[in-house]
Every structure is written in C-alpha cells, then in structure tokens.
C-alpha positions as CSV (number, residue, x, y, z in Angstrom):
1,X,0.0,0.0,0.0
2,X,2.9,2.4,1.0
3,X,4.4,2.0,-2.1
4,X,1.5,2.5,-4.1
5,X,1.0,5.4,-2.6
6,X,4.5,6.7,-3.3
7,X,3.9,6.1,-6.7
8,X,0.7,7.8,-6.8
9,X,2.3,10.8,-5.0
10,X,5.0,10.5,-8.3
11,X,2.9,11.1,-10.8
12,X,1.2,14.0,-9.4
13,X,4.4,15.5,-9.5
14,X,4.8,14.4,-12.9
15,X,1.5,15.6,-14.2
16,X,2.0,18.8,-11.9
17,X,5.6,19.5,-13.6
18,X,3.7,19.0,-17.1
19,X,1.0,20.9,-16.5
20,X,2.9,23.6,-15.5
21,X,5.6,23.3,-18.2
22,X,2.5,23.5,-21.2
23,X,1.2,26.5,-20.3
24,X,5.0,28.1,-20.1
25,X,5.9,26.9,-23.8
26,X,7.1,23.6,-23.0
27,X,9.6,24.6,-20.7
28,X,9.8,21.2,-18.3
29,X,10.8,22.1,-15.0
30,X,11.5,19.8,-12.0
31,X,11.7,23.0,-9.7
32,X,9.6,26.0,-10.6
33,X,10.9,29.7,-11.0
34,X,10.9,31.6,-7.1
35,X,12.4,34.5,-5.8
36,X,15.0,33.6,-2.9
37,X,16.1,36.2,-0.6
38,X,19.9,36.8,-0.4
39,X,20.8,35.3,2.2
40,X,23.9,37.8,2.2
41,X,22.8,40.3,3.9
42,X,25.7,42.5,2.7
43,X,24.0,43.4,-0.5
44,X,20.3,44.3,0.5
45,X,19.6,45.4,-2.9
46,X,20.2,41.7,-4.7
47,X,18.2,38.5,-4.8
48,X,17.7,35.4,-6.6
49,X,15.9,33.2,-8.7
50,X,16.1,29.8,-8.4
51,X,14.7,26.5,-10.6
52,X,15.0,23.4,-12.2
53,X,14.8,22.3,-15.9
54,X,14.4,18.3,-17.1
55,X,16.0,19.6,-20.5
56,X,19.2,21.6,-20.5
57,X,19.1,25.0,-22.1
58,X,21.5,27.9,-23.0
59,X,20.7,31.4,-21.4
60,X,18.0,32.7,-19.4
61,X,17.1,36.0,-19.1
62,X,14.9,38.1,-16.3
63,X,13.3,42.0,-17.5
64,X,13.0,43.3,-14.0
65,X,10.3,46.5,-14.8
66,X,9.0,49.2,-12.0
67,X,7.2,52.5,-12.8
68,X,9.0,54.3,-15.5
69,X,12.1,52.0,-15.5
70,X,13.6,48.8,-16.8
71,X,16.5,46.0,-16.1
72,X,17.6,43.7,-18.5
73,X,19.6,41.2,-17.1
74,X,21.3,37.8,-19.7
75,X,23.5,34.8,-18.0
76,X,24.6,31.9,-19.4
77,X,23.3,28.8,-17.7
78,X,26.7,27.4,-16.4
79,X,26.2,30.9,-14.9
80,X,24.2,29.8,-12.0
81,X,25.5,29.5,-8.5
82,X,23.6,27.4,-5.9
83,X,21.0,29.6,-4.8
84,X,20.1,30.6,-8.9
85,X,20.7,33.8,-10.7
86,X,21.8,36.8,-9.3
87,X,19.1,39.7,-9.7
88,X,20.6,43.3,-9.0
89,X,20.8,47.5,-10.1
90,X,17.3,47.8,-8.3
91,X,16.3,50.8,-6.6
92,X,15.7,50.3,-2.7
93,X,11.5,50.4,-1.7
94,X,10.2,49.4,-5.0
95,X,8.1,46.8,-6.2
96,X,9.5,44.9,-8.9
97,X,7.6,42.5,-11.4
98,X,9.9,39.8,-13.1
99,X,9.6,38.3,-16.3
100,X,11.7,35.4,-17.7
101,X,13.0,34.4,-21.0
102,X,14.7,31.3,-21.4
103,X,16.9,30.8,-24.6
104,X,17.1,26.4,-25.5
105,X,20.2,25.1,-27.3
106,X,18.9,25.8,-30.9
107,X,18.7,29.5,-30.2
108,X,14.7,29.4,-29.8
109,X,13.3,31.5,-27.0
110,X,10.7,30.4,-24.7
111,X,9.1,33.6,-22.7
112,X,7.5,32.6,-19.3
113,X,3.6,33.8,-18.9
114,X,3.7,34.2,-15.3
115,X,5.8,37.1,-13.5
116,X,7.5,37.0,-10.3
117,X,7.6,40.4,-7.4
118,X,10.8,41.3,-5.5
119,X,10.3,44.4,-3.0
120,X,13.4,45.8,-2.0
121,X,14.2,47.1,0.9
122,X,14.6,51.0,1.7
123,X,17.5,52.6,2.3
124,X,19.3,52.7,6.0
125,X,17.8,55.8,7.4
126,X,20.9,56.6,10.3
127,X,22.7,59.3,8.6
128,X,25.5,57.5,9.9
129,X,24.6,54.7,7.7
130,X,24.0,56.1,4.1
131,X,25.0,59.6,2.5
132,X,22.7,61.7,0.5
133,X,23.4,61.2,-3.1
134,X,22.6,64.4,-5.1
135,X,22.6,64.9,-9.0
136,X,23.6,68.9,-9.3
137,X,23.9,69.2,-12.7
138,X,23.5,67.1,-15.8
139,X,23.4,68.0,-19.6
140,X,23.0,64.4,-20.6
141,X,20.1,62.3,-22.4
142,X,21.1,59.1,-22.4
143,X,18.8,56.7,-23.8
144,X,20.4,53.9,-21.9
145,X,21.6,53.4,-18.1
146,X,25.0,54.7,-17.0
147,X,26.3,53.1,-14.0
148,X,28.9,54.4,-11.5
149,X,30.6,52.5,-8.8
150,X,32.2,54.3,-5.7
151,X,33.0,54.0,-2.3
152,X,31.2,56.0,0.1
153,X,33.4,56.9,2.9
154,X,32.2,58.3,6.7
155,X,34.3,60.9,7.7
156,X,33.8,62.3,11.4
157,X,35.6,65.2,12.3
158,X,38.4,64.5,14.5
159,X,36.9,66.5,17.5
160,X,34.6,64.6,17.4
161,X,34.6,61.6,20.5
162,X,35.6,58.0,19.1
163,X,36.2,59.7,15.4
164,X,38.7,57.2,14.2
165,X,36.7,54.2,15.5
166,X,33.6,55.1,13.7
167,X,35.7,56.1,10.5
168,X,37.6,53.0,9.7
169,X,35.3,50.4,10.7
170,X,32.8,51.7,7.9
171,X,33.1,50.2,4.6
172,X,30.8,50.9,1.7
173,X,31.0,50.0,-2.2
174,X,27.5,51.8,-3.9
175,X,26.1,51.8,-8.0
176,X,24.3,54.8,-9.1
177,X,23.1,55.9,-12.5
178,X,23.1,58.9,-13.6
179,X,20.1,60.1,-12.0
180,X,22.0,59.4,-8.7
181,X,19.3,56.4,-8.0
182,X,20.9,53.9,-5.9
183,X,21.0,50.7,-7.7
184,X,23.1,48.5,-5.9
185,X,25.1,48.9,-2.6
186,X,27.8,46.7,-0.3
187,X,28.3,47.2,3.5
188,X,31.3,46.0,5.1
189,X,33.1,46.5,8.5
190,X,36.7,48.5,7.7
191,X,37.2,51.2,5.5
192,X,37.5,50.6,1.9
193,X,40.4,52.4,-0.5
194,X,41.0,51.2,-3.7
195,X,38.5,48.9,-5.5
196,X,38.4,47.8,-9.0
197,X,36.1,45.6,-11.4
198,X,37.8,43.0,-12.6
199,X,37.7,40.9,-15.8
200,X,35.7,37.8,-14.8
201,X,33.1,40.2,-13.7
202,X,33.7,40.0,-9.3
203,X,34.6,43.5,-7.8
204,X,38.3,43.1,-6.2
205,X,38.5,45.9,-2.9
206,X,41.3,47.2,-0.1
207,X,40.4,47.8,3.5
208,X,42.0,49.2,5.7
209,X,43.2,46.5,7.8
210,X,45.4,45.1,5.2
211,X,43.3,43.0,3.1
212,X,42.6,42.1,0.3
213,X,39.4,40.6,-1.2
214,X,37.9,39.3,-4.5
215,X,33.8,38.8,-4.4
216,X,30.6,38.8,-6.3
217,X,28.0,41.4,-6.5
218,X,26.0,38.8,-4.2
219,X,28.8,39.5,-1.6
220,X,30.2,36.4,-1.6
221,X,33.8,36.5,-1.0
222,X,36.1,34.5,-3.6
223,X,39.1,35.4,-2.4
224,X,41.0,37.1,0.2
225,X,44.4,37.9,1.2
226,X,46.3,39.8,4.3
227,X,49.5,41.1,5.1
228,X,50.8,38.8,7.7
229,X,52.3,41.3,9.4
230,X,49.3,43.7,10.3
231,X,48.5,45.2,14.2
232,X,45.3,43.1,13.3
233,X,46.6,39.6,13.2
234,X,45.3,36.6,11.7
235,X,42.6,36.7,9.4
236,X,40.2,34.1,8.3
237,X,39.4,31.9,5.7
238,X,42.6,34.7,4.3
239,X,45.6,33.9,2.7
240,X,48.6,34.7,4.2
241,X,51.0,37.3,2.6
242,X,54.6,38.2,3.8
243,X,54.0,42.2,4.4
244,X,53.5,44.0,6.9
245,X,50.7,46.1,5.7
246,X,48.6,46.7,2.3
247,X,47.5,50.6,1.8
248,X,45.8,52.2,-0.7
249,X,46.1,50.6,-3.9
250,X,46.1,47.1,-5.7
251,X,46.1,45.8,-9.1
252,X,45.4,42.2,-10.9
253,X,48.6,41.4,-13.7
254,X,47.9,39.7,-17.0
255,X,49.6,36.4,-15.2
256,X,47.2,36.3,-12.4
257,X,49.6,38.3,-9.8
258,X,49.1,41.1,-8.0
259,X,50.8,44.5,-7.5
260,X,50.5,45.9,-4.1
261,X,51.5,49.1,-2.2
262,X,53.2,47.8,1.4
263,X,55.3,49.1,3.5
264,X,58.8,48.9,6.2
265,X,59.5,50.5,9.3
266,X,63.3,51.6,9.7
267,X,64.8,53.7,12.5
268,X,66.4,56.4,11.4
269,X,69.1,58.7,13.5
270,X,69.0,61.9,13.4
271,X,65.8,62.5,11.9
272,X,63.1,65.7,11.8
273,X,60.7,66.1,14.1
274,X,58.9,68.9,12.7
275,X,57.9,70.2,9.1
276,X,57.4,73.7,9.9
277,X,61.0,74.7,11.4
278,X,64.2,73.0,10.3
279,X,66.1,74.1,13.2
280,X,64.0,71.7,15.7
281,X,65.9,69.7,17.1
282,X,66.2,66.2,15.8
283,X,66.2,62.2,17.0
284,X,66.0,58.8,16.4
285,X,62.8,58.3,14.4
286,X,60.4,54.8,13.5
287,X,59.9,56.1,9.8
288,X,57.3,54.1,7.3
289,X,58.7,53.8,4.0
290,X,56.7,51.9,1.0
291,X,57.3,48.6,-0.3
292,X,56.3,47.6,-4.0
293,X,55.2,44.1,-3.9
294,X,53.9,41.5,-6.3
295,X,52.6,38.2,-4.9
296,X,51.0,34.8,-7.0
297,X,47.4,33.7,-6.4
298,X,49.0,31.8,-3.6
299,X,50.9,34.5,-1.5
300,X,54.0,34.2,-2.3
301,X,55.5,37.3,-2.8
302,X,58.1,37.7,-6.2
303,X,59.5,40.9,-6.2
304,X,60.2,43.7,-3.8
305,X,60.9,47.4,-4.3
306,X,61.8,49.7,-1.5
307,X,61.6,53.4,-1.3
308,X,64.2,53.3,1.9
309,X,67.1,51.5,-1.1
310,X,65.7,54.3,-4.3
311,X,64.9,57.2,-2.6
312,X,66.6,60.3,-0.2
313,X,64.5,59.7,3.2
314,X,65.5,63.4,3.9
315,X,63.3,64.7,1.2
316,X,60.2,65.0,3.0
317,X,57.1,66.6,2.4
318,X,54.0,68.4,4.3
319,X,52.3,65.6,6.5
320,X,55.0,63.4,7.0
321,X,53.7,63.9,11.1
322,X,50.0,64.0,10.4
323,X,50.1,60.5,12.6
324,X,48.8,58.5,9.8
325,X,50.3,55.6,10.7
326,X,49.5,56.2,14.3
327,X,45.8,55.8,13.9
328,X,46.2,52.2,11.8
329,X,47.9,50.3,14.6
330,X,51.4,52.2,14.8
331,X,52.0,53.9,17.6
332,X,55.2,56.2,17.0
333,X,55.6,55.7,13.6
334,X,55.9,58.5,11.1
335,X,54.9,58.5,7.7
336,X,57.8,59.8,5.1
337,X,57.1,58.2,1.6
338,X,53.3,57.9,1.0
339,X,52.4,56.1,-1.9
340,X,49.0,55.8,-2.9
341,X,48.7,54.2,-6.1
342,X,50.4,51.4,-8.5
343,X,50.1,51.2,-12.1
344,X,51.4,48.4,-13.8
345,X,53.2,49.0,-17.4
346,X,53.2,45.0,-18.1
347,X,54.2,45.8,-21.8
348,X,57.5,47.5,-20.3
349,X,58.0,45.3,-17.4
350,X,57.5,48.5,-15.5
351,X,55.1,50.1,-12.9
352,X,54.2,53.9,-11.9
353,X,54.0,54.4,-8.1
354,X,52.5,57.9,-7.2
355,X,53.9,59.8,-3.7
356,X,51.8,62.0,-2.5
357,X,53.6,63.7,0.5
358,X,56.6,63.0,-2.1
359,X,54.6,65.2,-4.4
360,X,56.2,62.7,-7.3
361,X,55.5,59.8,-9.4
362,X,58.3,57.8,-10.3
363,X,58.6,54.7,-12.8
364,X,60.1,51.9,-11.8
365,X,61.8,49.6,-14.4
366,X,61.3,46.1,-12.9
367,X,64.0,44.5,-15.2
368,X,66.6,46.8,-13.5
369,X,64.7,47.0,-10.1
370,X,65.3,50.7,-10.9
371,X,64.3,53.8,-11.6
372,X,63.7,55.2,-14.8
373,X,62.4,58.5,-14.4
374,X,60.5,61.1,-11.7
375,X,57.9,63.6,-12.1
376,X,58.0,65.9,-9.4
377,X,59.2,69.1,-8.2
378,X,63.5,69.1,-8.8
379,X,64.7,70.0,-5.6
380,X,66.3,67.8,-2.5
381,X,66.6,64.7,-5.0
382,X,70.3,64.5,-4.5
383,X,72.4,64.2,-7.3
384,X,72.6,60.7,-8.3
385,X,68.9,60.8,-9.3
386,X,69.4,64.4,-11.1
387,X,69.5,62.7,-14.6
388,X,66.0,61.2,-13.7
389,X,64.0,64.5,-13.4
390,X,62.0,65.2,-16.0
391,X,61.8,68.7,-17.0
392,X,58.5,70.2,-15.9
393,X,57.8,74.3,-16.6
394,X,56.9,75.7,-13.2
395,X,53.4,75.9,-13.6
396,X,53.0,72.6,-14.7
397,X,53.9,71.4,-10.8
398,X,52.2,68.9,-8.9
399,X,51.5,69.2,-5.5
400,X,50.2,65.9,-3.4
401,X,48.3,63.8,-6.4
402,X,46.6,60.9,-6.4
403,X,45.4,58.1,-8.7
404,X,47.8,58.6,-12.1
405,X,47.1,56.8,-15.1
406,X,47.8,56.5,-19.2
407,X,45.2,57.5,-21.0
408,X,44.5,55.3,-24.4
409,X,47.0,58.1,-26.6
410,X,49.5,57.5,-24.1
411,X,49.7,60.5,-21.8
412,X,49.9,60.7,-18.1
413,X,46.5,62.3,-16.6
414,X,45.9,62.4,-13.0
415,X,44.1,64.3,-10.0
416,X,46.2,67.3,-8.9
417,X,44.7,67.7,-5.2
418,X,46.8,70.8,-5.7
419,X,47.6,71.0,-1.8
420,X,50.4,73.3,0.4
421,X,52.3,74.0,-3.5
422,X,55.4,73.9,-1.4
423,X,57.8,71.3,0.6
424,X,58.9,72.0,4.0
425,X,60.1,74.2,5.1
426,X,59.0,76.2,2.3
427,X,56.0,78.5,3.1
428,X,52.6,77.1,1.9
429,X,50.3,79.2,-0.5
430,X,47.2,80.6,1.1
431,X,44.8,77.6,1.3
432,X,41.7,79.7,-0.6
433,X,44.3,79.9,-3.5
434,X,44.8,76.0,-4.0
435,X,42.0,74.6,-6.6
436,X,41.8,71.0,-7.3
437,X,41.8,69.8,-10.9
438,X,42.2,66.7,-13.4
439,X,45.3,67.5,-15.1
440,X,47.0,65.6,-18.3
441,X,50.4,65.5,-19.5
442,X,52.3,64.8,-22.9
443,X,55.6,63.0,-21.7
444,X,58.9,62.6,-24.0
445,X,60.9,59.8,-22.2
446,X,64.1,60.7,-24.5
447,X,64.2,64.1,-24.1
448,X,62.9,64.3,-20.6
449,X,60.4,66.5,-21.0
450,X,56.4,67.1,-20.6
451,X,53.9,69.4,-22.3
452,X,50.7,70.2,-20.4
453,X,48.0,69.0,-22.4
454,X,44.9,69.4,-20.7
455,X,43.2,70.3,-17.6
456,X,39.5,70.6,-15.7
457,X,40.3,73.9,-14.3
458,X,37.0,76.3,-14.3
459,X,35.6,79.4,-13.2
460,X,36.2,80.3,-9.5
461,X,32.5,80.0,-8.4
462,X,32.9,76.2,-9.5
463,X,36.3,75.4,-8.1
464,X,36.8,73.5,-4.8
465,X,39.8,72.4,-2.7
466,X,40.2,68.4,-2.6
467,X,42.3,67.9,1.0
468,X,42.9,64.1,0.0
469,X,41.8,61.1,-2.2
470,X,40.6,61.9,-5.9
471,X,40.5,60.0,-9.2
472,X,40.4,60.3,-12.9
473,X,39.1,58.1,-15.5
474,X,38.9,58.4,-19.5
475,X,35.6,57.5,-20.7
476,X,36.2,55.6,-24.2
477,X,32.3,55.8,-25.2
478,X,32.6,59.8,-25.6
479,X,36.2,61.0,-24.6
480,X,34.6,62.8,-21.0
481,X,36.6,62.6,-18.5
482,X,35.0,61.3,-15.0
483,X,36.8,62.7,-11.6
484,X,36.4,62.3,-8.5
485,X,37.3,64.9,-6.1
486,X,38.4,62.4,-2.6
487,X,37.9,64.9,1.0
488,X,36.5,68.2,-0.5
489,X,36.9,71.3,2.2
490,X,33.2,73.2,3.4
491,X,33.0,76.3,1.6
492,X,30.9,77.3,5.0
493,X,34.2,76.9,7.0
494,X,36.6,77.7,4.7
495,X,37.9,81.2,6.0
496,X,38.6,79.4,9.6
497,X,40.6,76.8,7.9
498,X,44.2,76.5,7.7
499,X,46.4,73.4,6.1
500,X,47.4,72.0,9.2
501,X,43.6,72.8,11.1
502,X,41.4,71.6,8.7
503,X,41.0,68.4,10.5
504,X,38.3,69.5,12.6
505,X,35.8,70.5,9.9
506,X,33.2,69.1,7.3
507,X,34.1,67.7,4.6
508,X,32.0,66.5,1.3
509,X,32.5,65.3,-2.2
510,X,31.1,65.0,-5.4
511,X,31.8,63.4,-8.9
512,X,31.9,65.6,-12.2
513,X,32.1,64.7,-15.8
514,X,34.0,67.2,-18.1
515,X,34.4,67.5,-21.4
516,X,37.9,66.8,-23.1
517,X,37.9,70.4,-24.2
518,X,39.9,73.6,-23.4
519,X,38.6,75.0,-21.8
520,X,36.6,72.0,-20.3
521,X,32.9,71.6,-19.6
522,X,30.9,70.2,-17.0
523,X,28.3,67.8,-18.2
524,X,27.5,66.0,-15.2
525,X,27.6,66.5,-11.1
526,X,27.3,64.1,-8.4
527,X,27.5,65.3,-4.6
528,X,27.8,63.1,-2.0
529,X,26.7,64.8,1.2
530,X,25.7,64.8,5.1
531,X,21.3,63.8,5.1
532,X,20.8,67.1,7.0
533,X,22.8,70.7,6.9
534,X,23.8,70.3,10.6
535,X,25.4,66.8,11.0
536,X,28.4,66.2,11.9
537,X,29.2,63.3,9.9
538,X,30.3,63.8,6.5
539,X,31.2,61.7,3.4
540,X,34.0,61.6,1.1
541,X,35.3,58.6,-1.7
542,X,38.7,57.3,-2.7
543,X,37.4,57.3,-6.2
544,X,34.8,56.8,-8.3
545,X,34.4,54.4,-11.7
546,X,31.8,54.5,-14.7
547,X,31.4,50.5,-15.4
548,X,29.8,48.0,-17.7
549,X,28.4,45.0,-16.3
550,X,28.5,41.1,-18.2
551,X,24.9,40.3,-17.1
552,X,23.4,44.0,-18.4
553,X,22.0,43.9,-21.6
C-alpha cells in the first residue's frame, strides 16, 4: 500500500511539472521559478531566482520593470551558482515584477507567462549609515543606463569623540546611474580604499586592515588575502601574505599576480621632528617607508621594491607627522614616503607608483629593479637621481596627487589635489588659492620633458579644494573625463581653515564629468553629502568608476 501510494504521489508530481511546463511553452521544469532572498545580507539590494529544468538549455534572461524604469539582465546557464541567478541594479523600496525568458540550445526563445515580485528594501535611514546622493547638474540624455561605482566613505571630524573608530570600521562599495538612483550597494566593516572591477566580472577591494578581497555582486567572497604582518593579526578563511601592511592601492597582472603598495619601518638617526622649522631639534625616528610588492594567487610574494634603497628619506614633504600611521595600529611611527597608487606597465616590465607627501611619481623599471624617471618638483633629489628629473615648466607642478594613469593616446592624466604647493620648510600658498583639478600630461621619455596637455580647471564659483583622495578616469564611449574629487573642504568653513587645522571641519565630495575640451565643460555633477545641513558626519570617496556589467544587456 505504501508504495502505491509513493507512486501515486510520483505522478502528481509528474503531471503537476507537465501541467505547468504547457502552459510556459514547453519549458519542463523539476523545480519551478521563485524568488529567494539573499541570504547575504551585505547586499540588500540583490536577490535570486532559483529553478529546475528536465532539459538543458542555454541562457535565461529576467526584464525586471518598476514605474518608468527597466532592467535587463542575460546569463549563461553554467552561470548559475547554488541559490540561482543573481538579480541586481534595483532601486531600494520598490516593487518589482519579473519576467523570464529562457533561450534552448537551438537559439529558440521560450518567454515565461507568469511574473515574479521582488520588494526591495529602503535605504538605511541613520545618517551614519548612508549619505545623500545628489545629482547637481547634468546636460546628458542618455537613452540607456549609466552606472557608477564608488566608495562612500564616513568621515567624522576628528573632534569629534571615538572619530577614528567610527571612520575605519565603515566600509561601503555603492552603484548609481546617472540620476543618482541607488541601484546597488555593499556594507562591510573597515574602510575601503582602492576597489576595481575586474575581468571575470567579481569586484576586487582594499580595506584598511590590510586585506585584500575578491567577491561577487551577491557579496560572496572569492578570495581574500592579508598582510601577515598587520597590528590586526590573523585573518580568516585569508591567505597569508609576507608584508606588513597593504594601503591604498592594488592591481590584478595579466599572469594572475598582484601588484600591491606595502610598507617597512626603519629607525632612522637623526631625523626631523617637525615640518614647519628646520632648526627643531632632531632624534631617532620609526619612519614608514613603502614597499612595491607582487605576490602569485598563492601569497608568495616575487618581487620587492623599496623606497628606503631608491629614494633620499631626507626629502620629505608636508604631512609626514600628520600621525597616519599612528591611527592604523602604529603607535610612534611617522609616515615619510606615502604612496597611494600602483600602475602596472606589463608591456614594459614597469610600474608607476605615485607619492603624494613626495609630491612625485616615479617609474620603476622592474628588469633593472630601478628607476627610470621622476615627475616631481626638482629639488632635494640628490644628485645621483638628477639625470632622472623630467623637465617640468613651473606651472605645470604637482602638488600631493593621487590616482595617475595612461590614457589610451598614451599620456599621463591624474588628479592634482593641488595642496600646500610647497615642501617644507618652504611657506605654503594661502589655502583659498589652491584649486583642485584633473590635469594631463604629454611626456617625451628621451628628451625628458612634458607638455601640459589638458586640464579641468573652471571658473572660481565652481572650483573647490580636494584635501585628500581623488580620481580620474577616461571614458572611451565619448572621450569625457569622469573625476572624483576624494575629502572636499566646506565652503561654510573655509575662511577658519588652515592646512594644518582643517581636521576638525566638514568635509563632502562629489563626482563631475568634463568635457575633453579647453577650456573643459561640466556635463554631469554628483555630490555626495551629510542627510541634513547640521550633521556632523560627513562623506568623502577614494574614487569613483563608470562601469559596464557582463549580465546588463
């Protein structure tokens, strides 16, 4: 009798599955379509859908619609993790209705009558939590999406009680388009820096406490590395990596390797212990000098470059006691070189590290495991590094950059943060007077020279002072030029500020696209700022990235 029964309970299933399956075009399946919460809760604004076909098929497809808007989203069906398909870029609090289109092995699609609902959450309402995200100007009429990825960062001013806790134990990645709708967003629990999209489609991201990490857009990490060396310790489920610290910036080599920013601590005799007079009277100083690493998939770590062996430690520059290293787990330490950002020249067997308290970038020829050139203000080099200056005209100087790159013509553009335009114990220009701007050079590496080419600089009323952080990015599909502008200074504030008390005030940034025009244009404005005009926490980014996603069609 049991088994009878069994069998009759088997073919209800079977004539269940059919039934179903005829009035969906044939389409047999053993599991039928549902939405599945991410169980990540990471990514709040992501789901899944999850089933079963008897036949195998080729792609499937899911048209996620809402008032006024539309996501198309294509995989493959070896695409599928465990819990389904990956639904994502919708906006928080909305009601979603989900059609599907499934795509068999002879190229014939099969739409699905029935739709599916996904509500998505709202947004975290702490302004400690989320920023406001502001679209202040925009001469654009896109037909489709656009989609930016950035990194949200709190920033509490330091007068403000447990400041540093509260900063670097905040980690955000966020996707916007260019209405500034929030489309997609990652919370995690240190501070992120640099973060890139990489080939096979998973984000790759720095934190603060010296990791690593490789994931999907569902939040699930891939991969992770740390620096075995960090105040932190051990990390799980991490790979171990001989360094004593990653900062800043990271990037993926054709062979699989990565290229890292680390660092050293040496003890020094003799050394400054201000930047402001030279006379003070010196002593034996913990100094942090960076370390250019490459390590396998495995964390082994194949080459090593270090500033302390290439570079005059008594060239410092303003900052170099702003106790940077102090508030990430080094108590004493003072912070000479500053890198904060690699780029690889795998065609050269080279790599461009930028200083910024160095006020210099300087390219490395890995062959040699020396250098081959610097771009920086000429003085206190010493003169076995003389023939290495390129020649810059005096108004082409940079002062405290960040995030240099090659554009697709070959020059060197970057984000001039523009700060102190002097090295100590030089006297600083008059903060007010300090713009920040995109800037591009031509560079001749046989003659040793370089030709301004371009620049973002605009009218006063539109110009703002970047204190830290910033990026530049070439867009191919018009030749814009997206920048971010890192730790922008309150224009409310700014006739109380100085260089070295700005510390205690707002801050706020924003993303513009300009024209690649002299002069240049802007044709789109993002500001990231505080939910109301009286908090005290404010937001800044350590760049931000227009990106195209596999599964966006």
């Amino acid at each position: 009798m049991k088994n009878e029964l069994n069998l009759l309970v088997f073919g209800i299933l079977i004539l269940a599955t059919s039934l179903w399956s005829c009035s969906k075009q044939n389409i047999q399946f053993t599991k039928e379509p549902v939405v599945i919460n991410n169980p990540n809760s990471s990514t709040p604004l992501t789901c899944y859908i999850n089933f079963e076909t008897v036949d195998k098929y080729k792609k499937v497809s899911f048209q996620l619609k809402e008032s006024g808007r539309v996501v198309n989203l294509e995989y493959d069906f070896s695409e599928k993790k465990e819990q389904g398909f990956l639904l994502m870029l919708m906006r928080p609090d909305t009601e979603y209705s989900i059609s599907i289109e499934i795509t068999d092995t002879k190229n014939i699609k099969h739409n699905l009558n029935n739709q599916l609902v996904f509500q998505t959450p709202m947004l975290p309402k702490s302004e400690l939590e989320f920023p406001k995200i502001s679209i202040t100007k925009s001469l654009k009429n896109n037909k489709s999406e656009e989609l930016i990825l950035f990194n949200p960062r709190r920033r509490i001013p330091v007068t403000v009680p447990r400041a540093n806790e509260l900063n670097k134990t905040f980690g955000m990645l966020a996707i916007v388009n260019q209405k500034g709708d929030v489309l997609w967003y990652y919370r995690t629990d240190s501070r992120i820096s640099d973060f890139d999209l990489l080939p096979n489609g998973n984000l790759s991201y720095m934190t603060q406490d010296s990791k690593i990490v490789e994931m999907d857009f569902a939040g699930n990490f891939v991969n992770q590395w740390y620096a075995v060396k960090r105040p932190e310790g051990k990390a799980e489920n991490a790979i171990p990596v001989d360094a004593l610290t990653f900062h800043h910036d990271v990037s993926l080599l054709p062979n699989g390797n990565r290229l890292v920013l680390s660092t050293e601590i040496r003890e020094l005799d003799n050394y400054y212990t201000s930047e402001l007079d030279k006379n003070a009277p010196r002593k034996r100083q913990k100094v942090m000098g960076d370390v250019i690493i490459e390590f396998t998939p495995e964390g082994e770590v194949i080459h090593r470059w270090k500033c302390f062996d290439h570079m005059p430690v008594e060239r410092i520059g303003y900052e170099t006691f702003s106790r940077y290293w102090e508030r990430r787990g080094f108590p004493g330490v003072i912070d000479w070189s500053h890198a904060n950002a690699i780029v690889p020249l795998p065609d050269e067997n080279a790599y461009l590290v930028n200083f910024r308290y160095q006020s210099a970038m300087i390219k490395v020829n890995k062959s040699k495991n020396e250098i081959d050139w610097i771009f920086a203000e000429p003085t206190g080099w010493g003169k076995d590094l003389q023939d290495k200056l390129l020649d810059i005209p005096k108004d082409g100087l940079n002062w405290h950059q960040h995030a240099p790159h090659f554009t697709s013509n070959g020059n060197l553009i970057f984000f001039n943060n523009n700060n102190y335009n002097a090295r100590p114990f030089e006297t600083t220009a008059e903060l007010r007077k300090c713009p920040s701007y995109a800037v591009e050079y031509k560079i001749n590496e046989q003659n040793r020279t370089v030709e301004r080419i371009w620049d973002s600089k605009i009218k006063d009323e539109d110009s703002v002072i970047s204190i830290a952080m910033g990026r530049v990015s070439e867009l191919q599909e018009n030749g814009n030029v997206l920048v971010c502008f890192g730790a922008l200074l309150s224009e409310d504030h700014i006739n109380e500020m100085t260089w070295f008390n700005r510390g205690r005030f707002p801050q706020w940034t924003m993303v513009r696209e300009f024209t690649h025009t002299t002069p240049a244009e802007i044709v789109w404005e993002m500001r990231v700022l505080p939910r109301s005009n009286n908090s005290k926490v404010g937001w800044t980014l350590f760049g931000a990235d227009r990106i195209k996603l596999f599964c966006v069609k």
